[in-house]
C-alpha positions as CSV (number, residue, x, y, z in Angstrom):
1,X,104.5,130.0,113.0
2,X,107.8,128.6,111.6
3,X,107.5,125.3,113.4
4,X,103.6,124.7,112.4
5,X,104.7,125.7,108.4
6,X,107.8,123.8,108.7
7,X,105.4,120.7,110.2
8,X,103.1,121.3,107.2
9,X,105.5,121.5,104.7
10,X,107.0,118.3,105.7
11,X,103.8,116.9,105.8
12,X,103.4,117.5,102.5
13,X,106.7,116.4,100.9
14,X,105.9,112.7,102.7
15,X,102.5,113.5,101.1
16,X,104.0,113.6,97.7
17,X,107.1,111.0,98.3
18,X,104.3,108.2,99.0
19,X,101.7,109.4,96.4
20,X,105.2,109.4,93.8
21,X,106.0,105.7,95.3
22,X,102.8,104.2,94.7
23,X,102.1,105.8,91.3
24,X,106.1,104.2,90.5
25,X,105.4,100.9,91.9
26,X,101.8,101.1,90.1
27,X,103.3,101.8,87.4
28,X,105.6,98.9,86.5
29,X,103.4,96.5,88.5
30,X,100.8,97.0,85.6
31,X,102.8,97.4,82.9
32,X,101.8,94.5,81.5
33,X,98.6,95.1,80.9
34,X,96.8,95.2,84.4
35,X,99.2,93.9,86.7
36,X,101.5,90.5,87.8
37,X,99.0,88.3,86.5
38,X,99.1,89.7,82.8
39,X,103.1,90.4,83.3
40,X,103.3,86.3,84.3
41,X,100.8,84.9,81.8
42,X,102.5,87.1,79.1
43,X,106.2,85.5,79.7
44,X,104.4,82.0,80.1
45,X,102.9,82.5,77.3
46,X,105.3,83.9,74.9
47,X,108.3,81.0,76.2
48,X,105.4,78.7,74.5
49,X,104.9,80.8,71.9
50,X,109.4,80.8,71.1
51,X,109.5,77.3,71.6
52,X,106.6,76.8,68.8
53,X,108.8,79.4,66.5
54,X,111.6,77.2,66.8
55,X,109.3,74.1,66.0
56,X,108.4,76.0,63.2
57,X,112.0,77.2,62.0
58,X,113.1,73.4,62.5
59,X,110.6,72.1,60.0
60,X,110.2,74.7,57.9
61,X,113.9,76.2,57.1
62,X,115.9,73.2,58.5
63,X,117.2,75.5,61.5
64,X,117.7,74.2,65.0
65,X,119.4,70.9,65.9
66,X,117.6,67.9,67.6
67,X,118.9,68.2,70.9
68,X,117.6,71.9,71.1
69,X,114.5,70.8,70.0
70,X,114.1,67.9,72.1
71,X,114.9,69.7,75.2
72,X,112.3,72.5,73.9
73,X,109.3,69.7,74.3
74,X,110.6,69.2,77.7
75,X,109.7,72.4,78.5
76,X,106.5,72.2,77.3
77,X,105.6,69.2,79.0
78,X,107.2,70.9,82.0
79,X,105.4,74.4,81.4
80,X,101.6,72.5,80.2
81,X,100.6,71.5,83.7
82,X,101.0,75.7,85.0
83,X,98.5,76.5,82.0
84,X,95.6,77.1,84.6
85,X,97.7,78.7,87.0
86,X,97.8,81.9,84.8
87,X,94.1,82.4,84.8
88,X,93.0,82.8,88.0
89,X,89.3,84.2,88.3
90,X,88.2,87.8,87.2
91,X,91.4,88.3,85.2
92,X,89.6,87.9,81.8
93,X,89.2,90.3,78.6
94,X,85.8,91.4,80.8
95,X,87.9,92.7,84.0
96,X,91.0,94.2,81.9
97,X,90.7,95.1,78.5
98,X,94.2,94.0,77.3
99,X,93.7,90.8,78.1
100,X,93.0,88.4,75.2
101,X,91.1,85.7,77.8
102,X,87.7,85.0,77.1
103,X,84.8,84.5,79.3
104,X,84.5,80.8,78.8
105,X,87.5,80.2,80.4
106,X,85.9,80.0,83.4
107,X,82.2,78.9,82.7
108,X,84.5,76.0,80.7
109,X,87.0,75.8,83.6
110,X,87.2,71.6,82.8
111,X,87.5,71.7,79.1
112,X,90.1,74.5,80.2
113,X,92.1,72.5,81.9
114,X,92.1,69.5,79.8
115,X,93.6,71.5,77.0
116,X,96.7,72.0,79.4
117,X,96.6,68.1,79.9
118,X,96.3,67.9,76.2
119,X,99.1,70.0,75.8
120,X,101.2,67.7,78.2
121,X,100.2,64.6,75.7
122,X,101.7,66.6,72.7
123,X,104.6,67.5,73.9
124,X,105.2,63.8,75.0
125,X,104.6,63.0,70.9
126,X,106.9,66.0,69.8
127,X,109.7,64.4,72.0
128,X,109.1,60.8,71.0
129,X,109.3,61.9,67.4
130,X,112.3,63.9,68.3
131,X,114.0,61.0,69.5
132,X,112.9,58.8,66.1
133,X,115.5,61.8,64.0
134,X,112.6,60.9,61.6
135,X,111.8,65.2,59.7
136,X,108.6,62.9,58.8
137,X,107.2,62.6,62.4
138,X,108.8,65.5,63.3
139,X,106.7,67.5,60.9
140,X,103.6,65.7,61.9
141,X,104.0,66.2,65.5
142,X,104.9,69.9,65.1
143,X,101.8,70.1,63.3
144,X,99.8,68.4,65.3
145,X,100.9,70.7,68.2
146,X,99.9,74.0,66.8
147,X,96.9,72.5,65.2
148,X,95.4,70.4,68.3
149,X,97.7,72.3,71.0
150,X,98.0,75.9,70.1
151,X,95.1,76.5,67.7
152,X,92.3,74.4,69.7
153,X,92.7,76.4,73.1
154,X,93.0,79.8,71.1
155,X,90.4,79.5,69.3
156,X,87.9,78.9,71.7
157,X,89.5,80.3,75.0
158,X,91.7,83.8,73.6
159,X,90.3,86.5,71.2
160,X,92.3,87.9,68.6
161,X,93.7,91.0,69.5
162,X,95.6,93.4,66.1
């Protein structure tokens, strides 16, 4: 009777070690709202979402230097093209409800992905009016950015979460 208990009890501390595993592994997986998906499309997003701050802090408050800023549109023209890459099917505000992606992502999947070539072209303008040391076109292309960038794909791809 020893050997059966001790054979059930062991039984049921692997039991409980695996069941403990998964719910820690589960746990951080999804931290992010729903798993490694959200976790990488919420750093992708908010390093696009710093680099606009900076934008931002350049032209509003005079912070930032040109070189920081020019390699900042780099990024973004580096970091535009892996736009569609974080929305891969069925991970929309309809399959988890932290996510902030809309349904027409995907029923627009073309218009979609143009507004991550878009995104490429701006960047190209931020950096060419980096390089002109002209605040002017600076300005300009910042604001074209978050109005024609940013603004465009949020407003009709991403819902507005509080």
């Amino acid at each position: 009777m020893c050997v059966c208990s001790s054979s059930k009890f062991k039984s049921l501390i692997f039991v409980v070690l695996v069941a403990s595993i998964s719910l820690v592994v589960g746990n951080s997986a999804y931290a992010h709202g729903g798993g490694p998906v959200y976790e990488k499309r919420h750093v992708y997003m908010n390093e696009l979402g710093d680099i606009m701050k900076a934008f931002g802090n350049f032209v509003k408050r005079g912070k930032g230097d040109l070189a920081e800023l020019s390699q900042k549109a780099v990024r973004i023209i580096e970091l535009a093209p892996e736009l569609p890459s974080h929305f891969p099917p069925d991970t929309g505000l309809n399959h988890n409800k932290e996510s902030q992606a809309k349904p027409i992502i995907w029923e627009k999947w073309d218009d979609f992905t143009s507004a991550s070539e878009r995104l490429v072209d701006l960047g190209k303008g931020l950096e060419s009016a980096i390089a002109s040391k002209d605040k002017s076109q600076i300005s300009a292309a910042v604001k074209q950015m978050g109005e024609e960038g940013c603004r465009a794909c949020h407003s009709q791809f991403r819902i507005k979460k509080n």
